[in-house]
MARBA-3410 file (N, C-alpha, C, O; in Angstrom, 1 decimal):
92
109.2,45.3,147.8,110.1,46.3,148.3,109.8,46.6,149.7,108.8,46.4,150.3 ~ 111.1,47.2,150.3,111.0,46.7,151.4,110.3,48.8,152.3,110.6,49.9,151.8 ~ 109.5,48.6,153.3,109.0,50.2,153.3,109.9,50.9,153.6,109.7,52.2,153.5 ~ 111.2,50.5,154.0,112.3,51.9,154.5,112.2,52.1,153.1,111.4,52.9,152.7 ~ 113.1,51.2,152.1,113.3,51.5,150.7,112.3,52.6,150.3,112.5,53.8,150.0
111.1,51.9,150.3,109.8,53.4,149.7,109.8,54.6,150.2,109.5,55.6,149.6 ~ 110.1,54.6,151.4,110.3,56.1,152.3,111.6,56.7,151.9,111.5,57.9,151.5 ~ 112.6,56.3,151.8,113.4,56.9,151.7,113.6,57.0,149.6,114.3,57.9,149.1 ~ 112.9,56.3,149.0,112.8,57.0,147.6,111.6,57.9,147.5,111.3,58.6,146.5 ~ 111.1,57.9,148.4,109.9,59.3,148.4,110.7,60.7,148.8,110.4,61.9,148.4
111.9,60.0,149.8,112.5,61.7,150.3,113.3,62.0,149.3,113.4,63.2,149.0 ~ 114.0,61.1,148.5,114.9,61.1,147.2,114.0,62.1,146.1,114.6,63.0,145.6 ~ 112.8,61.8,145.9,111.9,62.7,145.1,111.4,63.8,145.5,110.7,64.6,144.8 ~ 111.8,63.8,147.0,111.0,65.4,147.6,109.9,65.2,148.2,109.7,66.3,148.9 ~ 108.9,64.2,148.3,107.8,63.5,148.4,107.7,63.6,149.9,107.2,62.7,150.7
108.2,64.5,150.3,108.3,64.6,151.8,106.9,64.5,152.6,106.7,63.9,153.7 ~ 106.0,65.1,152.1,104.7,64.8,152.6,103.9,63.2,152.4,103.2,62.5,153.1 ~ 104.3,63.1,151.1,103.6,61.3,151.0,104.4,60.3,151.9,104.0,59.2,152.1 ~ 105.6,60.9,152.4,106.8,59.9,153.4,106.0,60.2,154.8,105.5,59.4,155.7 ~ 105.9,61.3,154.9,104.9,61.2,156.2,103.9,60.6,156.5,103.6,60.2,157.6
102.9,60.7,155.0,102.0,60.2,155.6,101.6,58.6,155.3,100.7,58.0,155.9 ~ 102.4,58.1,154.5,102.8,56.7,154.8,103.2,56.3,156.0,102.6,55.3,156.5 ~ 104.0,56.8,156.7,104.6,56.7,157.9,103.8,56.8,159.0,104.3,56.4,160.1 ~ 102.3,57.5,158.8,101.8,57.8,160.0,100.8,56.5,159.6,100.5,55.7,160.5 ~ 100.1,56.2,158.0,99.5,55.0,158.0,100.1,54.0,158.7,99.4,53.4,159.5
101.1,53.5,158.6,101.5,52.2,158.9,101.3,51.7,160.2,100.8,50.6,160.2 ~ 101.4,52.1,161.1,100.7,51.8,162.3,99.2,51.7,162.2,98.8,51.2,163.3 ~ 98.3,52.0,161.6,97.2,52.2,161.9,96.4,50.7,160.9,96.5,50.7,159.7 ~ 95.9,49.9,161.5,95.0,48.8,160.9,93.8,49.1,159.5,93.6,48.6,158.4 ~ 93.0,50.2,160.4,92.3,51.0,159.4,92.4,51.2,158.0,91.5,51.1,157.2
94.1,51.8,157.6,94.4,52.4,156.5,94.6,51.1,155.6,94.7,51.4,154.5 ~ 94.6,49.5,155.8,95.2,48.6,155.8,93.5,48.1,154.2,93.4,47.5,153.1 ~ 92.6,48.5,155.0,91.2,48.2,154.7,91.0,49.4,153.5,89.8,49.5,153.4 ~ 91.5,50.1,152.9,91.0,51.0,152.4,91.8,50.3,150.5,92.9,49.8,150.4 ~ 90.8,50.6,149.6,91.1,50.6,148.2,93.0,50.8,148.0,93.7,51.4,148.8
93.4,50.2,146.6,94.4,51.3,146.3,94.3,52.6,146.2,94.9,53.4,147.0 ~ 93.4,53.1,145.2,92.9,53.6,145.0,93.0,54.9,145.9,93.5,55.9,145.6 ~ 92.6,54.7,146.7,92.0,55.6,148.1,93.6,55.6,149.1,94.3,56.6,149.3 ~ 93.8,54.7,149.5,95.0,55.3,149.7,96.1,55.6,148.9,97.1,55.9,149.5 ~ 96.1,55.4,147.5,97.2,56.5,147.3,96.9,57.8,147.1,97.7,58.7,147.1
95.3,58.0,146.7,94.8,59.0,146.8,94.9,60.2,148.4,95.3,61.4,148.4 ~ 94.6,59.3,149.3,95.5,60.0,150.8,96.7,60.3,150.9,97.0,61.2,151.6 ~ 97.6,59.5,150.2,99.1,60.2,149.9,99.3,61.4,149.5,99.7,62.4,150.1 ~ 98.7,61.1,147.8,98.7,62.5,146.5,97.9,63.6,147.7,98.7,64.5,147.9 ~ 96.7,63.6,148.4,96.2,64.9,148.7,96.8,65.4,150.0,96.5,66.5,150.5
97.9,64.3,150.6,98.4,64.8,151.8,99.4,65.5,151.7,99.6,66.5,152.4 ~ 100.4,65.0,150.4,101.5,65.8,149.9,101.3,67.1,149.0,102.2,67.9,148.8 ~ 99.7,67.3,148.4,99.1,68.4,148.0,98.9,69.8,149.0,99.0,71.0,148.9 ~ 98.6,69.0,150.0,98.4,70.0,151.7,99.5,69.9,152.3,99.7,70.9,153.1 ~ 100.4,69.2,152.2,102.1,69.8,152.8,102.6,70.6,152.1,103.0,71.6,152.7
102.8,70.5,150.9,103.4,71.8,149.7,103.0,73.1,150.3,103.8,74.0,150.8 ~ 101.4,73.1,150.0,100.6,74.3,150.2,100.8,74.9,151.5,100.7,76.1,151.5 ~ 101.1,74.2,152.8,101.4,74.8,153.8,102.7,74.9,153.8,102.9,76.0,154.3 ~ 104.0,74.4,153.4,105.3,74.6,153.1,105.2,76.3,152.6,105.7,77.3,153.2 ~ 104.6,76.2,151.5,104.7,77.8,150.7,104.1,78.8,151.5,104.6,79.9,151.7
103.0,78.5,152.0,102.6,79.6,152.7,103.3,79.8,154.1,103.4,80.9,154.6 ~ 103.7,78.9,154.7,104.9,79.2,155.9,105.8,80.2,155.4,106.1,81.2,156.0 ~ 106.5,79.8,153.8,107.7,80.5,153.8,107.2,81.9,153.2,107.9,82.9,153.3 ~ 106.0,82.0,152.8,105.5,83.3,151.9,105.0,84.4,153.0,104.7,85.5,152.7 ~ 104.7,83.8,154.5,104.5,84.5,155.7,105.9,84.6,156.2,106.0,85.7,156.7
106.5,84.3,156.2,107.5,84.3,156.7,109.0,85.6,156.0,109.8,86.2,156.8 ~ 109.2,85.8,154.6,109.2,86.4,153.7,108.9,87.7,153.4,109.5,88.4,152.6 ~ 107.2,88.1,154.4,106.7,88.9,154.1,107.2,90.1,155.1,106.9,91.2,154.8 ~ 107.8,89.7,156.1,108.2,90.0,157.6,107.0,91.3,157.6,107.0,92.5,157.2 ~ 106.2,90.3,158.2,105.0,90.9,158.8,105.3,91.9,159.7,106.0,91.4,160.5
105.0,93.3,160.0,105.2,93.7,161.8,104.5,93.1,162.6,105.1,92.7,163.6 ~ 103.0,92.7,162.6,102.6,91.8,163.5,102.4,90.3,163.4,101.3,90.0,163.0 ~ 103.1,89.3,163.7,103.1,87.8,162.7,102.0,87.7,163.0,101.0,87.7,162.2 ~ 102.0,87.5,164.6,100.5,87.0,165.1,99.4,87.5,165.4,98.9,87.3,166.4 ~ 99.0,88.4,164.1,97.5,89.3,164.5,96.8,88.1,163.9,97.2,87.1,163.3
95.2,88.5,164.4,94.2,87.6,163.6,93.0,88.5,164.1,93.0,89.3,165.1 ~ 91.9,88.0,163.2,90.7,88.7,163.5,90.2,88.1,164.9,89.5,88.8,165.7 ~ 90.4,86.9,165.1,90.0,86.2,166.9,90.5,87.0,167.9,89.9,86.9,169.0 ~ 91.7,87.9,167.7,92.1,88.9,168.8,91.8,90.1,169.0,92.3,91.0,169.7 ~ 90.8,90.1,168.3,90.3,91.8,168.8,89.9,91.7,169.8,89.4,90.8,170.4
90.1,93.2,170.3,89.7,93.2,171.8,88.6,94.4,171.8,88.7,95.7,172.0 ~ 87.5,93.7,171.7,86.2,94.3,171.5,85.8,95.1,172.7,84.7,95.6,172.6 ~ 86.4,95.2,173.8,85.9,95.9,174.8,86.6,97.3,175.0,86.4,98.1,176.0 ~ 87.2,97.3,174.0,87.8,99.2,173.9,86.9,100.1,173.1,86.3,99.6,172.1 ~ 86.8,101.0,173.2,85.9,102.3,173.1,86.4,102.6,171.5,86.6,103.8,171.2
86.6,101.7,170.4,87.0,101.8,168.7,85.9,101.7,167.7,85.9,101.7,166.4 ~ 84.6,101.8,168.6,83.6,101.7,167.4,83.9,100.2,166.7,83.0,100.0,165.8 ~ 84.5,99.7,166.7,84.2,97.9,166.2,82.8,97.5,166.5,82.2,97.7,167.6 ~ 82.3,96.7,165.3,81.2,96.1,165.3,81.6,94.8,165.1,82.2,94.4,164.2 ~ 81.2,94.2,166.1,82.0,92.6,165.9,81.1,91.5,165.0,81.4,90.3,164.9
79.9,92.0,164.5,78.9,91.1,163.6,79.6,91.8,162.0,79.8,90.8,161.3 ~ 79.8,92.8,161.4,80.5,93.4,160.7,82.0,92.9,160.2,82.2,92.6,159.0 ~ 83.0,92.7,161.4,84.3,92.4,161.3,83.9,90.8,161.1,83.9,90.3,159.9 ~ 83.6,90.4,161.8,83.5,88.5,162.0,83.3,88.2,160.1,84.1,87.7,159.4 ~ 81.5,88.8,159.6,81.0,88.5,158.1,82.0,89.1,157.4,82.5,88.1,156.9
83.0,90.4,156.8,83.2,91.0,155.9,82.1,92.1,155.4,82.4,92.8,154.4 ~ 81.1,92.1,156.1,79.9,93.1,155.4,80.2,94.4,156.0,79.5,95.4,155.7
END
């Protein structure tokens, strides 16, 4: 079978993550040397980690955050708020 054929019956099944990452193997010599086994195993867990980032994109997205892009890396620890940044950083 020819690989467009397999790429494009991966997108036919939704497989949009294992089409990618087929797609990013094939250039690479490396991936060429590895078990079946193991690479279809790099497929199944690459399409396992595109879903999971799919859903949480749209479940952030959904939530209409007021601030999208807060994070704990942006505190700005030099204002007078009583922040303990050894505290905030652990959860303790």
């Amino acid at each position: 079978m020819l690989i467009n054929q397999t790429l494009e019956k991966l997108r036919e099944l939704k497989l949009y993550g294992m089409a990618e990452e087929l797609e990013r193997q094939l250039p690479n010599p490396s991936t060429r040397s590895l078990s079946f086994e193991d690479r279809i195993g790099g497929l199944v867990d690459y399409e396992t980690t595109y879903r999971s980032n799919k859903r949480l994109t749209a479940l952030l997205r959904n939530a209409k955050f007021k601030h999208a892009g807060a994070c704990v890396e942006d505190i700005d620890y030099t204002q007078p708020r009583n922040l303990d940044n050894p505290h905030i950083v652990t959860g303790k």
